[in-house]
C-alpha positions in Angstrom: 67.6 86.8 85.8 69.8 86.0 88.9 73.2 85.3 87.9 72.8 81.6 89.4 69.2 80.8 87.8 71.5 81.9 84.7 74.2 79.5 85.5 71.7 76.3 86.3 69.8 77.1 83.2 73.3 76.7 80.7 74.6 73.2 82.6 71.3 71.6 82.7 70.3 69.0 80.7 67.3 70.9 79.7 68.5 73.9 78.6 66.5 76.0 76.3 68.5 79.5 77.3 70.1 80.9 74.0 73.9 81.4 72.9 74.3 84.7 74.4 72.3 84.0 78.1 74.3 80.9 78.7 78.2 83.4 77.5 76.8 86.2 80.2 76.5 83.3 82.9 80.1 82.6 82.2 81.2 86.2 81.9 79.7 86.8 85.4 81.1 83.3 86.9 84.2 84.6 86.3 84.1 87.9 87.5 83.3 86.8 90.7 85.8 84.2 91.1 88.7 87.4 89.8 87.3 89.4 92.9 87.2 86.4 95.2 90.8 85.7 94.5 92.1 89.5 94.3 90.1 90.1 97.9 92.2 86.9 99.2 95.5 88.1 97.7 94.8 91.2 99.3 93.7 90.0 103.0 97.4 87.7 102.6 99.7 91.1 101.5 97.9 93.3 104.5 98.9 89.6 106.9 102.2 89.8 105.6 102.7 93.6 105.6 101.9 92.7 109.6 99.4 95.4 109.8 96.8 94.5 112.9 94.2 93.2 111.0 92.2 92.0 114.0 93.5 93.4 116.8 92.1 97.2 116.0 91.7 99.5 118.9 87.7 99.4 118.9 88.5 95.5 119.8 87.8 94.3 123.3 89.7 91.5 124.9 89.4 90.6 128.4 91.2 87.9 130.2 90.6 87.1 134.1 92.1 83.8 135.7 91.9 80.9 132.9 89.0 83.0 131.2 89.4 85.0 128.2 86.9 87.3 126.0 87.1 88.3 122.7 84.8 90.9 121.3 85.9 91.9 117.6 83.8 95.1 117.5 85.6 97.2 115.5 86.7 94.4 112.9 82.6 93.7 112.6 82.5 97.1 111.7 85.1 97.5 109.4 84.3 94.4 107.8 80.3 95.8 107.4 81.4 98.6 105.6 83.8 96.8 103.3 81.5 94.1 102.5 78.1 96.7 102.0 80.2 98.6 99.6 82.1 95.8 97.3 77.9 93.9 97.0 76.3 97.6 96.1 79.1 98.1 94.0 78.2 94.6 92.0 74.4 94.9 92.3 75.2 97.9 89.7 
């Protein structure tokens, strides 16, 4: 079952799941909120650590006159990658 089917199913008013279904919903609540915060507490240390986070090379930014153009190509990338891995890792 998906982990939010799980989740409705234990705080409805009609639930019929058992003791242990309605403990993994928890279990897995709470693992996701742990990442969630340790991947914010991570984006603030590389902020404060002043590292370019998205201003990378691959980045294009183009200013003519009063216009400007921001293409984050490299951060789109980056990001990709980052985000593919971290969901594969919890589809596992």
């Amino acid at each position: 079952m998906e982990d939010i089917e799980v989740f409705r199913y234990c705080f409805s008013s009609t639930s019929s799941m058992s003791s242990v279904a309605a403990s993994y919903a928890v279990a897995s609540l709470g693992k996701t909120l742990v990442v969630v915060g340790l991947l914010i507490a991570g984006l603030g240390l590389v902020m404060m650590l002043g590292l370019p986070l998205f201003r990378l090379p691959g980045d294009f930014y183009v200013k003519r006159g009063n216009i400007s153009f921001y293409f984050p190509l490299a951060t789109s990338i980056i990001l990709s990658i980052i985000l593919t891995l971290l969901l594969t890792l919890f589809r596992r």
